[in-house]
C-alpha positions as CSV (number, residue, x, y, z in Angstrom):
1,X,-75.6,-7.6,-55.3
2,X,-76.1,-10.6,-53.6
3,X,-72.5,-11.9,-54.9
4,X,-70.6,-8.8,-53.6
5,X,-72.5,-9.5,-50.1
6,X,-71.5,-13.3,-49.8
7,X,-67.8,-11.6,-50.5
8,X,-67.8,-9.0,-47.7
9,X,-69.1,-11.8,-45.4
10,X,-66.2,-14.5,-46.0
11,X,-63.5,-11.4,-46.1
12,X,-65.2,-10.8,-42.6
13,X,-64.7,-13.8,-41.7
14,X,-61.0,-14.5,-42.6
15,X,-60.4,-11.2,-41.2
16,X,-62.0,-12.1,-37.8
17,X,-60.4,-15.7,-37.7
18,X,-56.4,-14.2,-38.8
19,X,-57.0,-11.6,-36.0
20,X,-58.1,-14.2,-33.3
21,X,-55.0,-16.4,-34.3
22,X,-52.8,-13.6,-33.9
23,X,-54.4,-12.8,-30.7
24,X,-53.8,-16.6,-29.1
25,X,-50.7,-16.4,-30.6
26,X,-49.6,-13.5,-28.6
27,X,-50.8,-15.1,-25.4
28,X,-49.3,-18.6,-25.8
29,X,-46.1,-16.7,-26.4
30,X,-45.8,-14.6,-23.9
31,X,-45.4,-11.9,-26.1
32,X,-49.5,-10.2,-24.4
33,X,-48.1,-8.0,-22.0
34,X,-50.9,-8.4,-19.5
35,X,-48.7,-9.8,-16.4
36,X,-46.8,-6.6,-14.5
37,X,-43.3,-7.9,-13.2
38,X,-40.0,-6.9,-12.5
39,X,-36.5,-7.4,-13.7
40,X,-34.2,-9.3,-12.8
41,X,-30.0,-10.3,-14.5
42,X,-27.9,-12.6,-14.2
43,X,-24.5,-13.8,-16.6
44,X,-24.2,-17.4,-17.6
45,X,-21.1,-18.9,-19.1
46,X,-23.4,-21.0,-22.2
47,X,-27.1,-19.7,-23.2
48,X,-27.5,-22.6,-25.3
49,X,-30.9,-23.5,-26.5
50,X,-32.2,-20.4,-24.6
51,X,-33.8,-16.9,-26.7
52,X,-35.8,-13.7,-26.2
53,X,-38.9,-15.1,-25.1
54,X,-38.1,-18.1,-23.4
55,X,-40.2,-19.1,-19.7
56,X,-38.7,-18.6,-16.7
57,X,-39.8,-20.7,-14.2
58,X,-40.2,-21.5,-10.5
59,X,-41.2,-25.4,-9.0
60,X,-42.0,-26.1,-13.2
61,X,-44.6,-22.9,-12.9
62,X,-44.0,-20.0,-15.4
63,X,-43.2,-17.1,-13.9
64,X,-41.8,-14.6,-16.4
65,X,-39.6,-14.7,-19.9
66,X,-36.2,-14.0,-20.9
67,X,-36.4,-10.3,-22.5
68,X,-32.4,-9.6,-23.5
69,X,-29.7,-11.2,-24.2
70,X,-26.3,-10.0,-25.2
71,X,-22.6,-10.9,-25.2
72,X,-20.2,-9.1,-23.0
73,X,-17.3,-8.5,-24.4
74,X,-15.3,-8.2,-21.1
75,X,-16.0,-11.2,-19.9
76,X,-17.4,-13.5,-22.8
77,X,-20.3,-14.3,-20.7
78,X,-24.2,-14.0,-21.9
79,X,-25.6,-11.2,-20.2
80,X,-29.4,-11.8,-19.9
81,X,-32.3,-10.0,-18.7
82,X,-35.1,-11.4,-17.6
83,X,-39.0,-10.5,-16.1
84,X,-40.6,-12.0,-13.0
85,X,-44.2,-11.8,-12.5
86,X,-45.0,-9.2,-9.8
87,X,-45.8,-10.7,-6.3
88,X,-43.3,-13.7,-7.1
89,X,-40.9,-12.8,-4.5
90,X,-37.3,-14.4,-5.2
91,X,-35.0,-14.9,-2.3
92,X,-31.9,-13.0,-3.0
93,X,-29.7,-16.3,-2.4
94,X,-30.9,-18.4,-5.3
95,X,-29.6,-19.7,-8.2
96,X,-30.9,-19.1,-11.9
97,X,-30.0,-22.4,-14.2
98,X,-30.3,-23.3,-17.7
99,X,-32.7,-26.4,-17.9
100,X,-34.2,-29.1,-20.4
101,X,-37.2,-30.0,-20.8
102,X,-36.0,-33.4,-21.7
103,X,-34.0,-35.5,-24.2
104,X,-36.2,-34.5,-27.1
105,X,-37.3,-31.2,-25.2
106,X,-36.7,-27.5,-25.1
107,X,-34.2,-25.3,-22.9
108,X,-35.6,-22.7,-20.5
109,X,-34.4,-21.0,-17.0
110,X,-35.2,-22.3,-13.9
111,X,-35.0,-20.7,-10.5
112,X,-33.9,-22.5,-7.5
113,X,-34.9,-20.4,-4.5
114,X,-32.6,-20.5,-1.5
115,X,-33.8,-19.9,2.0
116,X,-33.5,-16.2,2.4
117,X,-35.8,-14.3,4.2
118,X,-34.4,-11.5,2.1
119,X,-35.4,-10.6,-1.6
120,X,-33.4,-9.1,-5.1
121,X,-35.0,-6.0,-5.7
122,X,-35.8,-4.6,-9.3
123,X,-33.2,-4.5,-11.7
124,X,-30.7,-6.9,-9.2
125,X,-28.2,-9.1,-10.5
126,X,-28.7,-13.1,-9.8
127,X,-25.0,-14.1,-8.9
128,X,-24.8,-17.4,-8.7
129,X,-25.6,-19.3,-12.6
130,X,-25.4,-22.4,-14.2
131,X,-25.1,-22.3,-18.3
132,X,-26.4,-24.8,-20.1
133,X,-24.9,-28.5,-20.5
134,X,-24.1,-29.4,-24.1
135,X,-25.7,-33.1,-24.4
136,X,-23.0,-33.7,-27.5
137,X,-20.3,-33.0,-25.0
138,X,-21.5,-35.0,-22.5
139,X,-21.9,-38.6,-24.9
140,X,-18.5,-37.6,-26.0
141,X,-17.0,-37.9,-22.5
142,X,-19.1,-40.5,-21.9
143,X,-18.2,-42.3,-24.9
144,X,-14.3,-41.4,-24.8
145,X,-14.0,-42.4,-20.6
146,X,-15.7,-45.8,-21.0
147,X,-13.2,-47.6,-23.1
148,X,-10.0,-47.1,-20.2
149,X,-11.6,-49.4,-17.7
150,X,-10.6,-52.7,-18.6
C-alpha cells in the first residue's frame, strides 16, 4: 500500500509543478488577462519581427500587447490592433513605431507621445506609423553606396 501512496504523492507533485509552470508562463507572456485596458489601431507599411502577443511600450515600460494583426487587402498595409493598459492615457498626436531591441534583440511597438492635451479614445485609430526597418536592406545600401566615393 505504501508503493501506491509514494505514487499518488510524486503524480501530485508533477501535477502541481506543470500547473505552476503554466501559470508563470501565462504571466511572463502576457497571455494572464489580469490588466483591464483599451484598444487602440493603427496600419503600418512592414510588421516585421512583430506577432500576436508582442509588448507595447511607453518610455521602455510595457504598457499593453499586440492582440490582431491582419493584411488589408485594399491597401497592402498590416492592420493591427493593439491593448493599452487602463489609466495609460495616450495623447491623440503620437506616433506608434516598430522598434528593436537591439542587433541581436527582438522587435516590439513603441509609442512616442506627442504633446496633446487631448487623448485617442477606445477603439481609435493611431494615424501616424512607422514599419519596421529591415537590417538586410539597410547593410545592403550601406554596402552598395560606399564603393562610389572615390
Amino acid at each position: 500500500m505504501s508503493h501506491n501512496t509514494t505514487e499518488i504523492v510524486v503524480g501530485g507533485a508533477v501535477l502541481a509543478g506543470a500547473l505552476a509552470f503554466a501559470l508563470y508562463a501565462g504571466q511572463a507572456t502576457g497571455l494572464s488577462g489580469t490588466g483591464t485596458g483599451y484598444e487602440l489601431n493603427a496600419s503600418f507599411r512592414s510588421l516585421e519581427g512583430v506577432s500576436v502577443g508582442t509588448d507595447v511600450r511607453l518610455a521602455g515600460v510595457k504598457i499593453g500587447t499586440v492582440t490582431k494583426m491582419e493584411l488589408n487587402p485594399e491597401t497592402y498595409r498590416a492592420d493591427t490592433t493593439f491593448s493599452v493598459l487602463e489609466g495609460v492615457p495616450v495623447p491623440d498626436d503620437s506616433a506608434v513605431v516598430v522598434s528593436s531591441e537591439g542587433l541581436l534583440g527582438g522587435n516590439f511597438v513603441e509609442i512616442m507621445p506627442g504633446g496633446s492635451p487631448f487623448f485617442f479614445e477606445p477603439g481609435a485609430a493611431i494615424e501616424d506609423t512607422q514599419g519596421a526597418v529591415s537590417l538586410i536592406s539597410l547593410l545592403v545600401k550601406f554596402v552598395a553606396g560606399s564603393g562610389g566615393d572615390e
